[in-house]
C-alpha positions as CSV (number, residue, x, y, z in Angstrom):
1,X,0.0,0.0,0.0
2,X,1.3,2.9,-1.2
3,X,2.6,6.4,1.1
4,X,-0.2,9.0,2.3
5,X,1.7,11.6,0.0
6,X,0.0,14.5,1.0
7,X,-0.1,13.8,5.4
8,X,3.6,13.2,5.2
9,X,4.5,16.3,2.9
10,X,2.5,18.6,4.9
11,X,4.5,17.5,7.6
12,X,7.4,18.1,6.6
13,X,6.6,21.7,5.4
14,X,5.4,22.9,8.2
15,X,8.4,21.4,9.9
16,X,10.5,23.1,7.7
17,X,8.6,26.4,8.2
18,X,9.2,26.7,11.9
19,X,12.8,25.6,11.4
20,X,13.1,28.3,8.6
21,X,11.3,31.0,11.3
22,X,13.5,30.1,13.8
23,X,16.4,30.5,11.9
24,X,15.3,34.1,10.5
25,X,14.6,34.9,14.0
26,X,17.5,34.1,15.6
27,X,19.3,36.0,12.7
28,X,17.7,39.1,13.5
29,X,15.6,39.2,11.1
30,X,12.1,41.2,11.2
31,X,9.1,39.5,11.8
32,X,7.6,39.8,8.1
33,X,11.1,38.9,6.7
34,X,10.8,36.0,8.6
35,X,7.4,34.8,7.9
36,X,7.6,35.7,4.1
37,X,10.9,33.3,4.0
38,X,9.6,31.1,6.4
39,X,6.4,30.4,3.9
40,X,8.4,30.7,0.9
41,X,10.3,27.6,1.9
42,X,7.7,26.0,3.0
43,X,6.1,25.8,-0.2
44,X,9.5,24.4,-1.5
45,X,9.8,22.0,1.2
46,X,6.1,20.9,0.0
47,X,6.5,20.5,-3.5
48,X,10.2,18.6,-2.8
49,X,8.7,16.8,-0.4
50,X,5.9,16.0,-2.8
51,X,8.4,14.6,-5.4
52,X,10.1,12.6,-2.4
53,X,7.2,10.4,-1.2
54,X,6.1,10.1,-4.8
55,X,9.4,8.3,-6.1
56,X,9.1,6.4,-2.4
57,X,6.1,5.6,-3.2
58,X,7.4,4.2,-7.0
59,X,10.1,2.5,-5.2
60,X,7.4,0.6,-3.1
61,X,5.5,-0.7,-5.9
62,X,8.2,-1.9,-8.0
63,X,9.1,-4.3,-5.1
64,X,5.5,-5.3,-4.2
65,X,5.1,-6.0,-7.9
66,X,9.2,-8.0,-8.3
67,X,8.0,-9.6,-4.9
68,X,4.8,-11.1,-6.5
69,X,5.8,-12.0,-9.4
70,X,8.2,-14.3,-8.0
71,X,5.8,-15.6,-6.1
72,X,3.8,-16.7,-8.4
73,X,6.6,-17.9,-10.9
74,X,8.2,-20.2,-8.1
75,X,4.1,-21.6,-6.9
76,X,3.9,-22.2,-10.9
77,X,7.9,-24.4,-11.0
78,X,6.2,-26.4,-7.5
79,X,3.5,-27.2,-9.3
80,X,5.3,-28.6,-12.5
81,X,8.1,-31.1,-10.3
């Protein structure tokens, strides 16, 4: 079964957005500046994060799919012998 895409990427852009905050604020960065970068990267975090869990997700598949195949091929050679 394939990755919640969305849950996971959400998660880590709004990880990302506090730990982009943080580091603006720290800087000495205003408050704006820091919330305009902060949501900036965010939105990059998203769509990379996106792209992440998708190829994850691709990953998964192909070895569900190998896995099964397999599977059946060596149930099909027992049932020849």
């Amino acid at each position: 079964m394939p990755l919640n895409t969305r849950s996971i990427a959400v998660g880590i852009a709004v990880t990302g957005f506090f730990a982009i905050a943080i580091i603006g604020w720290s800087s000495g960065l205003s408050p704006f500046t820091c919330c305009k970068r902060a949501l900036l990267g965010a939105a990059a975090v998203y769509i990379a994060g996106v792209c992440a869990v998708k190829v994850i997700n691709a990953i998964l598949m192909s070895a569900i799919i190998n896995h099964q195949i397999r599977r059946q091929q060596e149930e099909n050679n027992a049932g020849r012998d």
